[in-house]
C-alpha positions in Angstrom: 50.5 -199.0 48.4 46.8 -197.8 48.9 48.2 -194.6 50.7 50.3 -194.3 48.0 47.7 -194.3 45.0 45.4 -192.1 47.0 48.4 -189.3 47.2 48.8 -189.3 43.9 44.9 -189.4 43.0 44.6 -186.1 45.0 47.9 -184.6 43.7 46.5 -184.9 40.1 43.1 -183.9 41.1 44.7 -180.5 42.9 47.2 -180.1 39.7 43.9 -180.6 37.3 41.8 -178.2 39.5 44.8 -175.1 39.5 45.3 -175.5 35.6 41.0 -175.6 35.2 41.0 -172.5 37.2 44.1 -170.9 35.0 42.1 -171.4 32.1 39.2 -170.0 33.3 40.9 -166.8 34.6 43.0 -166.0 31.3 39.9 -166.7 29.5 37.7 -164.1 31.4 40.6 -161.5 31.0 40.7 -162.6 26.9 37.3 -161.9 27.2 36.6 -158.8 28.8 39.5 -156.8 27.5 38.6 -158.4 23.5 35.0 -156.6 23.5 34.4 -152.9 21.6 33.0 -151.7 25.0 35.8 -153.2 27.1 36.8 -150.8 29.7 40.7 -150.4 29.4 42.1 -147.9 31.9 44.1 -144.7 29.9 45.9 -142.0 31.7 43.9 -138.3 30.3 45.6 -135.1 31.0 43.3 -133.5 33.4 40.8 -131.0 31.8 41.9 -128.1 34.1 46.0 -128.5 33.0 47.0 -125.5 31.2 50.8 -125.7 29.5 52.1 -122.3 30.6 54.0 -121.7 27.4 53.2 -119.0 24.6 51.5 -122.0 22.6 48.8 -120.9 20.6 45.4 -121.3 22.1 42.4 -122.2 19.9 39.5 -119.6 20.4 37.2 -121.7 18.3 36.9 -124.1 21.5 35.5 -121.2 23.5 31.7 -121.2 24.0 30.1 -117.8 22.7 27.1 -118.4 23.9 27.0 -115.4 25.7 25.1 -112.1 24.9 27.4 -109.6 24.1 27.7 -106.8 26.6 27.1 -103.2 25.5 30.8 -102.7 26.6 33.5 -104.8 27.2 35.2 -104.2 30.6 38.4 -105.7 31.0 40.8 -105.2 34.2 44.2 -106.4 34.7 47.3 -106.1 34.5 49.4 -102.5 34.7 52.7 -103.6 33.2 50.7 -104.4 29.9 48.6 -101.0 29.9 50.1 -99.7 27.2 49.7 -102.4 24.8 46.4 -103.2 26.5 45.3 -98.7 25.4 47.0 -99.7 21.6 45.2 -102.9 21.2 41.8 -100.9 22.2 42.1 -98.0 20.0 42.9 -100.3 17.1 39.9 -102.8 18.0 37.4 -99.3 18.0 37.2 -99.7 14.0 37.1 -103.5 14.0 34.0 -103.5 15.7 32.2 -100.0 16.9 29.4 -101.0 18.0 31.1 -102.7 21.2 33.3 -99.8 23.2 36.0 -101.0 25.3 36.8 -100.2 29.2 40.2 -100.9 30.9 40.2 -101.2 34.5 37.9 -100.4 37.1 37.0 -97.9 37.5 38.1 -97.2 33.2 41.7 -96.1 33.0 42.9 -97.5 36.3 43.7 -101.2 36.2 43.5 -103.2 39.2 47.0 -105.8 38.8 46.9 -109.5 37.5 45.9 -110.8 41.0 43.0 -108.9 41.3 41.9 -108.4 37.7 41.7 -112.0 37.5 39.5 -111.5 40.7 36.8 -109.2 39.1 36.9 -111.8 36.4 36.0 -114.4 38.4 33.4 -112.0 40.6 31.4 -111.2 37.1 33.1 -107.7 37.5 34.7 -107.6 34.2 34.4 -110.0 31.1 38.3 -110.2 30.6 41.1 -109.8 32.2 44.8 -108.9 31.2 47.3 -111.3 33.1 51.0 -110.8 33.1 51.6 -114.4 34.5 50.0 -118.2 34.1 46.9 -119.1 35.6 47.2 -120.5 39.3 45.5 -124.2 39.7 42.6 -122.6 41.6 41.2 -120.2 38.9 42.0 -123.0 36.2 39.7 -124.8 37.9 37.0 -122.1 38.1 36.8 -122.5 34.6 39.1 -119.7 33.3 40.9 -120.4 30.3 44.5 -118.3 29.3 45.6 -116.7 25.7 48.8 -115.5 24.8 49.0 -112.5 23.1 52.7 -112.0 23.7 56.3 -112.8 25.0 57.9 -110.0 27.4 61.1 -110.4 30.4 60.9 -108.5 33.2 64.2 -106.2 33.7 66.1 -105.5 36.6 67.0 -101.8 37.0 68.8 -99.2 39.4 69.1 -95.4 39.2 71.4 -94.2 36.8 73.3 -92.6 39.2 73.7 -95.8 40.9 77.5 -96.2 41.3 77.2 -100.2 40.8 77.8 -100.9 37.6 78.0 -104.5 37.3 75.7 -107.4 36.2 73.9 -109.5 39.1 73.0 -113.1 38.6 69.5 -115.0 39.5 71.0 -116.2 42.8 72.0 -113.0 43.9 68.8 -111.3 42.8 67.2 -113.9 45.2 69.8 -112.8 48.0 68.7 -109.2 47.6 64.7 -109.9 47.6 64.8 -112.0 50.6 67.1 -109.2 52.5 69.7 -111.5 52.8 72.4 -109.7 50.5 71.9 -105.8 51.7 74.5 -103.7 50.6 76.1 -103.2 47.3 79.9 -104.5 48.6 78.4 -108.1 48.7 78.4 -108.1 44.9 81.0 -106.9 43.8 79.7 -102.5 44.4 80.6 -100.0 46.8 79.8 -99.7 50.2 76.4 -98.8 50.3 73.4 -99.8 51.5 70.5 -101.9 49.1 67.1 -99.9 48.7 64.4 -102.3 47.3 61.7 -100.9 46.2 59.4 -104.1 45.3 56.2 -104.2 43.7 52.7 -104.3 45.2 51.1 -108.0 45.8 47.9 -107.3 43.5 50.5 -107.8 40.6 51.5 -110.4 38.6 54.8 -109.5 38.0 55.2 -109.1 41.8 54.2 -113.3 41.5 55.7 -114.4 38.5 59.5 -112.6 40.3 58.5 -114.2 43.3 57.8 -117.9 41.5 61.2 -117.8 38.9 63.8 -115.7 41.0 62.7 -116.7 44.6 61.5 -120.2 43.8 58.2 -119.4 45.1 59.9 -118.6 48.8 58.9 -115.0 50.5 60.1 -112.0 50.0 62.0 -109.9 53.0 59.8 -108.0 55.2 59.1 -104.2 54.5 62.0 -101.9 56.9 64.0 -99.4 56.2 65.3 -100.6 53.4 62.8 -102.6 52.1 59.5 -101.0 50.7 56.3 -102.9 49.3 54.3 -100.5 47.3 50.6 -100.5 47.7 49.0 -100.1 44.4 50.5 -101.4 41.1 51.9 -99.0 39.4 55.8 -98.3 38.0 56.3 -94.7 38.3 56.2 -94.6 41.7 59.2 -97.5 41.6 61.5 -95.6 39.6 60.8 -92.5 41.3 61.8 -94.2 44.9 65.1 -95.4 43.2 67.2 -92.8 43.8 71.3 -93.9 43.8 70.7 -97.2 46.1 67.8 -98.7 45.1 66.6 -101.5 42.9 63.6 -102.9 41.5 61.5 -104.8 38.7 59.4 -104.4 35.8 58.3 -105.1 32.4 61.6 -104.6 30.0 59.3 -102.4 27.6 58.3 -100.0 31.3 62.2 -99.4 31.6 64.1 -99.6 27.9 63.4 -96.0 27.3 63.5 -94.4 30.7 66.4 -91.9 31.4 66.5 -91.8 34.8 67.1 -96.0 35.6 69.7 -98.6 34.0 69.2 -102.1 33.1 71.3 -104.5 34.8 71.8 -107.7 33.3 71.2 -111.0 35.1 73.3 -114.1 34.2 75.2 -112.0 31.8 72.3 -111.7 29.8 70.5 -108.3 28.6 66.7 -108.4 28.5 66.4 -106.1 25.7 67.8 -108.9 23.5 64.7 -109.7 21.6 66.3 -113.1 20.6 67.3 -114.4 24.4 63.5 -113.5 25.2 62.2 -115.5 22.5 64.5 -118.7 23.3 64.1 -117.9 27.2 67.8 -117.7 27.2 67.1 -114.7 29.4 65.7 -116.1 33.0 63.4 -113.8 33.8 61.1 -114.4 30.7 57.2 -114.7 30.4 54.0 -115.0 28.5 51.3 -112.3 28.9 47.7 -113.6 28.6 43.8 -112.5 28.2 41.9 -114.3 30.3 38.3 -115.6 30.0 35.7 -118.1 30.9 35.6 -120.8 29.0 31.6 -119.9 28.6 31.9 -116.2 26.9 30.5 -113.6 24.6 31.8 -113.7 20.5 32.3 -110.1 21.5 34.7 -111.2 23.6 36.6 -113.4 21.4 36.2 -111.0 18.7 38.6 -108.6 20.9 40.7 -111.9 21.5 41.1 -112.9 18.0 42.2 -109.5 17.5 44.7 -109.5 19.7 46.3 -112.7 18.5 45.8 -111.7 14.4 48.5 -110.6 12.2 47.4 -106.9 13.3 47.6 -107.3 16.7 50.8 -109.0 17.0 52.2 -105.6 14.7 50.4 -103.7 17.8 52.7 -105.9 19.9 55.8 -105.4 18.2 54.9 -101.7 18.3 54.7 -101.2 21.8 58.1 -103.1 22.4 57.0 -106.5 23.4 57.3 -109.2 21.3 54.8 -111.2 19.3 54.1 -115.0 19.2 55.7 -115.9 16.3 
């Protein structure tokens, strides 16, 4: 019997201790988490993240405390020159005093890729980007504005004899040098020329992210040439009745010498499919500054983005914002 009550004294002892100790536990928790200052964990977006849509970036979070510059360089992108020449005559009047430079030296952009570079070297106060910030220069402090939608177009020689549409999986076959002559889709026998565009560009990286899924393109040979410097005559000139390449739909629409092929059965100069990305090779363009700048800089910025900008947009054949 007495081995029997002491079993039970410790059982309820044990029982009394676990439920004391409960108690104490939830009320620590009720505690802690009950206070104004109590520290609850929340997921934050990280402060480098930057959506790479055409959503509209506020310019009144940009710091101006900057001087302003007694010009405003800007390098970039070559695709956008011509809206990039419009958008600086029309600023001249908005704000005289601060004369405008495009490319380095003036008149001779550099590409995305190494615009963005002089940006980030202090070489330049903005740059011109035809693709998203990369993670890397996000996190340098570089912040992104769109200014405008554009697709890039596929395009042969007009006297090319293939006369057919191509889709994204076979534009991928192509770049990669795995589809080389125009039988494989559907054209006559004759062999592929691609004439690709130079690495400093960033419509040589945004075709290389969307169509080959970020994979490499084929090695230069005798059918496959990588231009040096980043420019689109020299691409259409190079054509001739084989080749292929890829630019800005607003470099090609006009030209009388290439045709536009259609990708998924889709024609990039349908304003509408661009502005729905129905079309798959559709973008954002972007200036690009540090988040620390001058309110000269933002001035040209702002400009860019206003009403009168966007008509500059339109004007040169891309397409605005809104």
């Amino acid at each position: 019997m007495a081995n029997r009550s002491n079993n039970k004294e410790t059982f309820t002892l044990v029982l009394s201790l676990l439920i004391t100790l409960g108690l104490l536990g939830f009320g620590v928790w009720f505690f802690r988490n009950s206070l104004p200052f109590a520290s609850k964990q929340q997921t934050q977006p990280s402060v480098n993240s930057q959506p790479n849509t055409s959503q509209a970036f506020d310019t009144s979070s940009l710091d101006t405390s900057l001087p302003n510059p007694s010009v405003l360089t800007i390098d970039g992108s070559v695709t956008i020159v011509a809206l990039m020449k419009q958008l600086q005559i029309a600023f001249n009047p908005v704000n005289p005093s601060l004369p405008t430079t495009y490319g380095l030296p003036n008149g001779s952009p550099n590409g995305t890729n190494k615009g963005i570079q002089n940006l980030k070297d202090g070489k330049v106060l903005i740059a011109a980007s035809s693709r998203p910030l990369k993670s890397d220069e996000a996190q340098a402090g570089l912040v992104q504005i769109p200014i405008a939608r554009d697709a890039l177009a596929i395009a042969v020689g007009v006297n090319n004899p293939y006369k057919g549409e191509l889709t994204m999986e076979q534009l991928k076959g192509i770049f990669q040098g795995k589809i080389t002559n125009w039988s494989q889709v559907g054209g006559p026998n004759l062999a592929i020329k691609v004439i690709n565009r130079s690495p400093d560009s960033g419509t040589y990286t945004f075709f290389q992210e969307v169509v080959l899924l970020e994979e490499s393109f084929a090695p230069d040979s005798a059918n496959f040439t990588t231009i040096k410097k980043d420019e689109t005559t020299s691409l259409l000139r190079a054509l001739g009745d084989n080749g292929i390449t890829y630019s800005t739909v607003s470099q090609l629409e006009n030209q009388k010498t290439v045709r536009i092929v259609s990708v998924n059965g889709i024609s990039p100069t349908d304003q509408t499919a661009i502005k729905n990305s129905t079309y798959p090779i559709s973008r954002v363009v972007y200036l690009v500054v540090p988040r620390k700048t001058s309110s000269g800089a933002k001035q040209f910025i702002d400009f860019a983005i206003s009403p009168s900008g966007q008509q500059i947009v339109q004007r040169v054949g891309f397409i605005p914002l809104k």
